[in-house]
C-alpha positions in Angstrom: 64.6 -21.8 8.1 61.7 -22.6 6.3 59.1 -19.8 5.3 55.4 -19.7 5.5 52.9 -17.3 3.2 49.5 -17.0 3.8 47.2 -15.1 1.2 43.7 -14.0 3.7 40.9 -11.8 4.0 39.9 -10.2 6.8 36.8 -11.7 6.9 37.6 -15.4 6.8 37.4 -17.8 9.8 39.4 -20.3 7.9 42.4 -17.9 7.6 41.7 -17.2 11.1 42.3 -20.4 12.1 45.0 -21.2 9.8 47.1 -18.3 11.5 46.3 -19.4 14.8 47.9 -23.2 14.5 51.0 -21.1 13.0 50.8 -18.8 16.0 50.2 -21.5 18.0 53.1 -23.3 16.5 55.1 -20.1 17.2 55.9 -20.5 12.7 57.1 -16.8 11.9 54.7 -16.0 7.9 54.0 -13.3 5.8 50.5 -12.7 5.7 49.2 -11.1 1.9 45.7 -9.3 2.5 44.1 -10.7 -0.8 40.6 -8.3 0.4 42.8 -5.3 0.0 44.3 -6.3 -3.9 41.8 -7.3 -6.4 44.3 -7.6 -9.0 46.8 -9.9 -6.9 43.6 -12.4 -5.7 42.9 -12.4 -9.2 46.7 -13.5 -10.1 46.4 -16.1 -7.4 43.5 -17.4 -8.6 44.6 -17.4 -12.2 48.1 -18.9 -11.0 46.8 -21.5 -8.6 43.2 -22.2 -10.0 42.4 -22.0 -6.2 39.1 -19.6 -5.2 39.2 -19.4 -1.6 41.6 -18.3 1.3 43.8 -18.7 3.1 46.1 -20.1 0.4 49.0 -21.5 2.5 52.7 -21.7 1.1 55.6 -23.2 3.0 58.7 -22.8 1.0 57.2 -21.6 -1.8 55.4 -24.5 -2.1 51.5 -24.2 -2.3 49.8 -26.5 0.1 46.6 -25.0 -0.3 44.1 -24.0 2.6 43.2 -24.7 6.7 41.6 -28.3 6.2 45.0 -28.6 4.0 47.5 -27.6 6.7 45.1 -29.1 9.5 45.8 -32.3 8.1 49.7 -32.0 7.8 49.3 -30.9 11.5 47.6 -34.4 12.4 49.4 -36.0 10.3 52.7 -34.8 11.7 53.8 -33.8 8.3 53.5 -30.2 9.2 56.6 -30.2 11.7 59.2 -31.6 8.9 57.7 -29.0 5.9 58.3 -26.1 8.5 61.8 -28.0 9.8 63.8 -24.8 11.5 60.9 -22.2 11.2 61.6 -18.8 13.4 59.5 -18.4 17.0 57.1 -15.8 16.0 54.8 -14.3 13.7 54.6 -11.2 11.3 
């Protein structure tokens, strides 16, 4: 089962989006409020050297934002990263 993480804000329409082709996709992810944690955007940022949300995992591994995961959705990429991922969301 593969898992998905998306770091948001509340006020992004990108992260919006990006949650809505998971949703959409019926992917189960943990969604990390980055609006509510200054200190853990700041890691993210420091760790990633990546400014905006969402910043989209799957399996741990960064793939970075919507346009990011957009493309692996048109590409067709997007269904073999997220292989056996759980109906659902968090």
């Amino acid at each position: 089962m593969s898992s998905v993480t998306i770091y948001t804000s509340s006020y992004c329409t990108y992260c919006r989006r990006a949650k809505k082709l998971l949703e959409i996709k019926q992917v189960d992810y943990e969604e990390v409020r980055l609006d509510e944690d200054a200190e853990k955007r700041k890691e993210m940022v420091e760790k990633l050297n990546w400014r905006t949300v969402p910043m989209i995992f799957v399996n741990e591994q960064f793939i970075g934002g919507y346009d990011q995961l957009a493309a692996l959705e048109r590409s067709g990429e997007l269904d073999s990263m997220l292989g056996s991922a759980a109906p659902g969301n968090s």
